[in-house]
C-alpha positions as CSV (number, residue, x, y, z in Angstrom):
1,X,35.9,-17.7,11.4
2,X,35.8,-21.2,12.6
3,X,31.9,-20.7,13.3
4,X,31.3,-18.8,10.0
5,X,33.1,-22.4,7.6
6,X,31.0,-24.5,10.2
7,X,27.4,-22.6,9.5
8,X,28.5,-22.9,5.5
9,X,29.3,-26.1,5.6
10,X,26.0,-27.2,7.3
11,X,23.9,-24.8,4.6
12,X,26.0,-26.2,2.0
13,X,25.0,-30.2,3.1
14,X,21.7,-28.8,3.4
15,X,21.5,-27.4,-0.4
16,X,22.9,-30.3,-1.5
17,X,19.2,-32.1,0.0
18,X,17.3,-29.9,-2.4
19,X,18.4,-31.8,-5.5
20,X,16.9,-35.0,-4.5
21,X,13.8,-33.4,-3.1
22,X,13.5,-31.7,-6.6
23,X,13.4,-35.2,-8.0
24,X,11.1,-36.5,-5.1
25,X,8.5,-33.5,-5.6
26,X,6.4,-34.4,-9.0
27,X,5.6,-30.9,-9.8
28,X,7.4,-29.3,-12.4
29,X,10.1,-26.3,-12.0
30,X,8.5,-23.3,-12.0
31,X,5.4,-24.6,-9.1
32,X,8.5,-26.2,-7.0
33,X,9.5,-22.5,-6.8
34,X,6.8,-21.1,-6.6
35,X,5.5,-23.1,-3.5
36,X,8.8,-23.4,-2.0
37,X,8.9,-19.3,-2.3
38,X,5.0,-18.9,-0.7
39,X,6.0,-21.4,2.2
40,X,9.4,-19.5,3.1
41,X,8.6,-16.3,2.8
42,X,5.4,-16.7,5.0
43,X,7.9,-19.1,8.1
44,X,10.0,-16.3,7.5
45,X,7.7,-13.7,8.5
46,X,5.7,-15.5,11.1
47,X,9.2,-16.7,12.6
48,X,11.2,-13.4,12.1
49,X,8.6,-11.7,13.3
50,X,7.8,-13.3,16.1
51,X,11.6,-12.9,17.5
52,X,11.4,-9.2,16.0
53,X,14.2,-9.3,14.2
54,X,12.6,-7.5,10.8
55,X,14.2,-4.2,10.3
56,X,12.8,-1.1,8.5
57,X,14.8,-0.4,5.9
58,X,14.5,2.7,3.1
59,X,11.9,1.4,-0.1
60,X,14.8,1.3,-2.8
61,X,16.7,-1.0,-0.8
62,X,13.7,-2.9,-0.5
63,X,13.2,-2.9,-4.6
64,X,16.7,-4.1,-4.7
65,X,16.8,-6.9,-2.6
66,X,13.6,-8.2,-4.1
67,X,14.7,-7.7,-7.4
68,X,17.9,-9.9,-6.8
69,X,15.2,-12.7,-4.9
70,X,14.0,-12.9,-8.9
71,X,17.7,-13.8,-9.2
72,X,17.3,-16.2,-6.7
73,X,13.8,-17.6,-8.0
74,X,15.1,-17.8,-11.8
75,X,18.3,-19.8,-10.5
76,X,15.5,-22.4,-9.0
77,X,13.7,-22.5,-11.5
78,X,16.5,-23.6,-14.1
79,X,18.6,-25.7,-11.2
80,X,15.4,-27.7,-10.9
81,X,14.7,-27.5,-14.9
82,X,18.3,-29.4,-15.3
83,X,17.1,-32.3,-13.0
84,X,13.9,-33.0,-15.0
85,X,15.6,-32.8,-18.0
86,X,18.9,-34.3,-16.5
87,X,19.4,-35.7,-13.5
88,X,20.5,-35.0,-10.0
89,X,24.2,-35.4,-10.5
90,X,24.3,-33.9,-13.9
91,X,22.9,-30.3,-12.6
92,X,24.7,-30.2,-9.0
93,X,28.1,-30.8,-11.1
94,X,27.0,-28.0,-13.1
95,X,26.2,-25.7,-10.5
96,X,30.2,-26.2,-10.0
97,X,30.4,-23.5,-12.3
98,X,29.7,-21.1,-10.2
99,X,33.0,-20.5,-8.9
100,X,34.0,-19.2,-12.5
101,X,31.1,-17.0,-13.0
102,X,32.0,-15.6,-9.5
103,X,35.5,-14.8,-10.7
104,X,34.1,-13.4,-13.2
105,X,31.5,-11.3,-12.2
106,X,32.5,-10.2,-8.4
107,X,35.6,-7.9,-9.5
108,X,33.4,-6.1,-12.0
109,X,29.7,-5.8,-9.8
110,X,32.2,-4.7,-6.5
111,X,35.2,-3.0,-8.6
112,X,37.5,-5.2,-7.7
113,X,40.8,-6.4,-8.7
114,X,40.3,-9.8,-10.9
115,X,41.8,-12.4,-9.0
116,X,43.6,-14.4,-11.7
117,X,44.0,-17.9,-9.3
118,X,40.1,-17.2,-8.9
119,X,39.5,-17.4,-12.7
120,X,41.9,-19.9,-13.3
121,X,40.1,-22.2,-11.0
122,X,37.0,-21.4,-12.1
123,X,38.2,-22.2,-15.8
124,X,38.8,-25.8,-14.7
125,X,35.6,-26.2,-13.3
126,X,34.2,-25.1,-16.6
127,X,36.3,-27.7,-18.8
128,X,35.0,-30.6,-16.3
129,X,31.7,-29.8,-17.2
130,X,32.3,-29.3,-21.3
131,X,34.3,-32.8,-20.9
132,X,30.7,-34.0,-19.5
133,X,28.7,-32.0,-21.9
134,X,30.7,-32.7,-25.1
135,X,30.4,-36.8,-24.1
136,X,26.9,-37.3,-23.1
137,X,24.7,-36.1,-25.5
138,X,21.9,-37.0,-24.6
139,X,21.7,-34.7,-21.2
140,X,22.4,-31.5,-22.7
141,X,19.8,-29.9,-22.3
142,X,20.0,-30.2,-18.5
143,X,23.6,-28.9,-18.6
144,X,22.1,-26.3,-20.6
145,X,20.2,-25.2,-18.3
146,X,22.4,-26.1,-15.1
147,X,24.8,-23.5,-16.6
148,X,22.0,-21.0,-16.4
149,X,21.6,-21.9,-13.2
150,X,25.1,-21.6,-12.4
151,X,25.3,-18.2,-13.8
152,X,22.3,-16.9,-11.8
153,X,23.2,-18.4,-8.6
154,X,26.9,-16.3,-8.9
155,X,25.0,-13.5,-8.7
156,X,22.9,-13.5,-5.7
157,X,25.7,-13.9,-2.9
158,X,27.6,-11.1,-4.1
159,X,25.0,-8.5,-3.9
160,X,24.2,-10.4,-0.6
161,X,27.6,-9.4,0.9
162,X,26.5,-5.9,0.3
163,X,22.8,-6.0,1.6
164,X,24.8,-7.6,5.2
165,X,26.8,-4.3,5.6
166,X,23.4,-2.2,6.1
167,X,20.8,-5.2,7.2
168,X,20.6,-8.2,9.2
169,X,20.5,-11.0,7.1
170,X,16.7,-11.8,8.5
171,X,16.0,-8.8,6.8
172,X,17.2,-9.1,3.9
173,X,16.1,-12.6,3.5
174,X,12.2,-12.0,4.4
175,X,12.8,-9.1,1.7
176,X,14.5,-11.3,-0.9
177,X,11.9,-14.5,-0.5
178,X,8.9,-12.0,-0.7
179,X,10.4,-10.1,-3.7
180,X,11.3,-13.5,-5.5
181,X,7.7,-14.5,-4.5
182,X,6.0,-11.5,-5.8
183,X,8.1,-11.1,-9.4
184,X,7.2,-15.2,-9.9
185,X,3.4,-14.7,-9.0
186,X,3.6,-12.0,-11.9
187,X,4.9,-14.1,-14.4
188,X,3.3,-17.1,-13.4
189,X,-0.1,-16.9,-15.6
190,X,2.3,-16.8,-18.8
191,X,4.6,-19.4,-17.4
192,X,1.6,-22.3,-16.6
193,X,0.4,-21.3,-20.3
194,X,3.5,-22.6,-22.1
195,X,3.9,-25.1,-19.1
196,X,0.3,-26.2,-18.6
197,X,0.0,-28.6,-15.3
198,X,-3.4,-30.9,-15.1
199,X,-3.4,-30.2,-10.7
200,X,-2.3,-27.3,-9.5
201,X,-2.7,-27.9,-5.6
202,X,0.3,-30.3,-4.6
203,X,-0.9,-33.6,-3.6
204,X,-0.5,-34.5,0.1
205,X,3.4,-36.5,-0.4
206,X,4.8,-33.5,-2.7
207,X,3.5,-30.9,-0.2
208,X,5.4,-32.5,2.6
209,X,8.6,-33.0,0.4
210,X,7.7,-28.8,0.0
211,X,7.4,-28.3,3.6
212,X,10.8,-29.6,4.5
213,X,12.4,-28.0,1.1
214,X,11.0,-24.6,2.5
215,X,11.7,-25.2,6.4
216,X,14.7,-26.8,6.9
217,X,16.8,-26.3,2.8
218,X,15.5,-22.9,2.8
219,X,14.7,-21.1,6.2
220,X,17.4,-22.4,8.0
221,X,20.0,-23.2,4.9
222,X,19.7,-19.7,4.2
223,X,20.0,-18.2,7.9
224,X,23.5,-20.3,7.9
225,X,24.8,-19.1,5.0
226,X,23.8,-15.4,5.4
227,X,25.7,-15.4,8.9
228,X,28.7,-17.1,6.8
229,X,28.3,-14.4,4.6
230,X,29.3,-11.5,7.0
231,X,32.5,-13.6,7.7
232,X,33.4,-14.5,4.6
233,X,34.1,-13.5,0.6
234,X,31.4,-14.3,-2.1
235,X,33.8,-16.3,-4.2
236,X,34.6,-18.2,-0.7
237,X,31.1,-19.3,0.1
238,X,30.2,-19.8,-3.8
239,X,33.6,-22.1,-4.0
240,X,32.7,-23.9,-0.5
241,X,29.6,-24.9,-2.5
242,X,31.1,-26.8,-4.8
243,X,30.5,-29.5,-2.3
244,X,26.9,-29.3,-2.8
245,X,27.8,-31.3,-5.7
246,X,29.5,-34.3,-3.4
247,X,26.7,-34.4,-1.0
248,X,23.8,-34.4,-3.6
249,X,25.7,-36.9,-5.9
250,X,26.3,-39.7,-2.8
251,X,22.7,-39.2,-2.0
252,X,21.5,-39.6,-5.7
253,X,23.4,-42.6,-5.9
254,X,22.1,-44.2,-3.0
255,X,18.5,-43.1,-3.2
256,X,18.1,-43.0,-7.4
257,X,20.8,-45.8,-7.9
258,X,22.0,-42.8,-10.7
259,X,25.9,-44.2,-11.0
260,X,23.8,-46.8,-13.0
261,X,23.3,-44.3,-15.5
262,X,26.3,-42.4,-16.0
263,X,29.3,-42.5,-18.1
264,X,32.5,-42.6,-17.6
265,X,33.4,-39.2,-18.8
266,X,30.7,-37.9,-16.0
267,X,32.9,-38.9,-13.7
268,X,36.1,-37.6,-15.3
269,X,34.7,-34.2,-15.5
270,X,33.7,-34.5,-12.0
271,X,37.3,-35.5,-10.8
272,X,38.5,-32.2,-13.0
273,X,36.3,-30.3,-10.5
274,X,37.3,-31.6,-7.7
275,X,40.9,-31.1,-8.4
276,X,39.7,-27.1,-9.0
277,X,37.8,-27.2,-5.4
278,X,40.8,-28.9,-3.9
279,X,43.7,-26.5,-5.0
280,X,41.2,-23.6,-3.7
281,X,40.9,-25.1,-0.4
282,X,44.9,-25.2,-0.4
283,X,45.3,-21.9,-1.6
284,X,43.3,-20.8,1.3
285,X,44.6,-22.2,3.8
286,X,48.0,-21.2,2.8
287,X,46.9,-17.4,2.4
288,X,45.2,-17.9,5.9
289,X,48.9,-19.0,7.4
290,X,50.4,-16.1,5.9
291,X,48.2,-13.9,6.8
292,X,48.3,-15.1,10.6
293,X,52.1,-15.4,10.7
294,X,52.0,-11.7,9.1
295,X,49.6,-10.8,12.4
296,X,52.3,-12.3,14.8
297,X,55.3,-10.5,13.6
């Protein structure tokens, strides 16, 4: 268990990363993904390969995990959307929504009971990010869309935890970052019409910002978290991201100077969601000491 919070931890310090690469890399949303998509799925099968730890697994299981990498490829597209429009900070605090939508969603995709602490929590989160939404105007667009994100991004690690029981999770990730690759390369003619771009080929600087954004925030990110995964819940892992938002805030505010620029009801929505995240965190540990004195007796 202890090895399984470590690996999260590590993935979730790592995801944080890929907000201020997002701003670093010039590109807009949709070729970020796209590109960050080609380069991991291709070091995924080269490396996966290589150690031979691709499974075969039956066709419709292949359609399904590819289908929720479109999940995967759509939360990119609007998490990055929210920083363009936004800001670092302003869509990592609203990817703290996905501990709601989790709540939410989880008991009715794995018919389970609805956890009402869960929800609760995951209503607080929500009001700190309406107190930022309601008070600065002028980014909603990018909380708009870091909702989306949000919403999307709940999605994926439950029907994740499933896809562990019957695959490795190299497997499944090769699967889900070709499948996410594939669906985007379809759409992608109609998304560069509406979206028009004057280069197309990245130039030297944003393809090495894309190189470590594929190898290390994606290849190995997602390794950690998929081994958390088999240990853990999907409303765990989902809530232990809510610390994506701390590390990618510091960073923005050392590297983009962004405190400069935000108000002061950012950061009182921000300390409502950091209340939520810490009363989680003390729920489980509680739950965990019951559950080993329970063990003992």
């Amino acid at each position: 268990m202890k090895k399984a919070f470590f690996q999260l931890h590590i993935a979730v310090l790592l995801a944080g990363f890929t907000g201020i690469l997002g701003r670093l890399i010039t590109l807009n949303e949709g070729m970020i993904v796209w590109y960050r998509l080609l380069l991991t799925a291709l070091t995924m099968w080269v490396v996966f390969g290589f150690f031979k730890r691709i499974q075969k697994i039956p066709r419709a299981d292949v359609l399904k995990v590819s289908l929720v990498g479109l999940i995967a490829a759509l939360h990119w597209v609007t998490f990055y959307g929210a920083i363009k429009y936004a800001n670092v900070s302003i869509a990592l605090v609203c990817f703290s929504a996905i501990s709601f939508f989790t709540a939410l969603f989880e008991p009715v995709i794995l018919k389970k009971k609805l956890n009402r602490n869960e929800l609760l929590l995951g209503l607080v989160t929500l009001l700190g990010i309406y107190i930022i939404f309601h008070f600065d105007t002028q980014y909603k667009t990018g909380i708009i869309l870091g909702v989306i994100s949000a919403i999307l991004a709940s999605l994926f690690p439950i029907y994740n935890s499933q896809f562990l029981k019957r695959m490795n999770v190299e497997t499944m990730l090769i699967w889900q970052q070709s499948g996410g690759f594939f669906f985007m390369s379809l759409f992608f003619p109609f998304y560069l019409h509406y979206f028009p771009v004057a280069h197309f080929i990245p130039s030297g600087e944003n393809f090495a910002w894309l190189i470590l954004l594929a190898w290390v925030c994606s290849v190995w990110a997602f390794y950690l978290a998929g081994n958390a995964l088999k240990r853990l819940s999907a409303f765990t892992v989902n809530l232990t991201y809510n610390l994506e938002p701390v590390y990618g805030i510091i960073l923005a505010f050392i590297i983009f100077k962004e405190n400069e620029f935000l108000s002061k009801w950012f950061y009182l929505g921000f300390v409502v969601i950091a209340f939520a995240l810490s009363m989680h965190l003390y729920l489980l540990i509680k739950e965990e000491k019951r559950l080993e004195k329970h063990a003992t007796q």
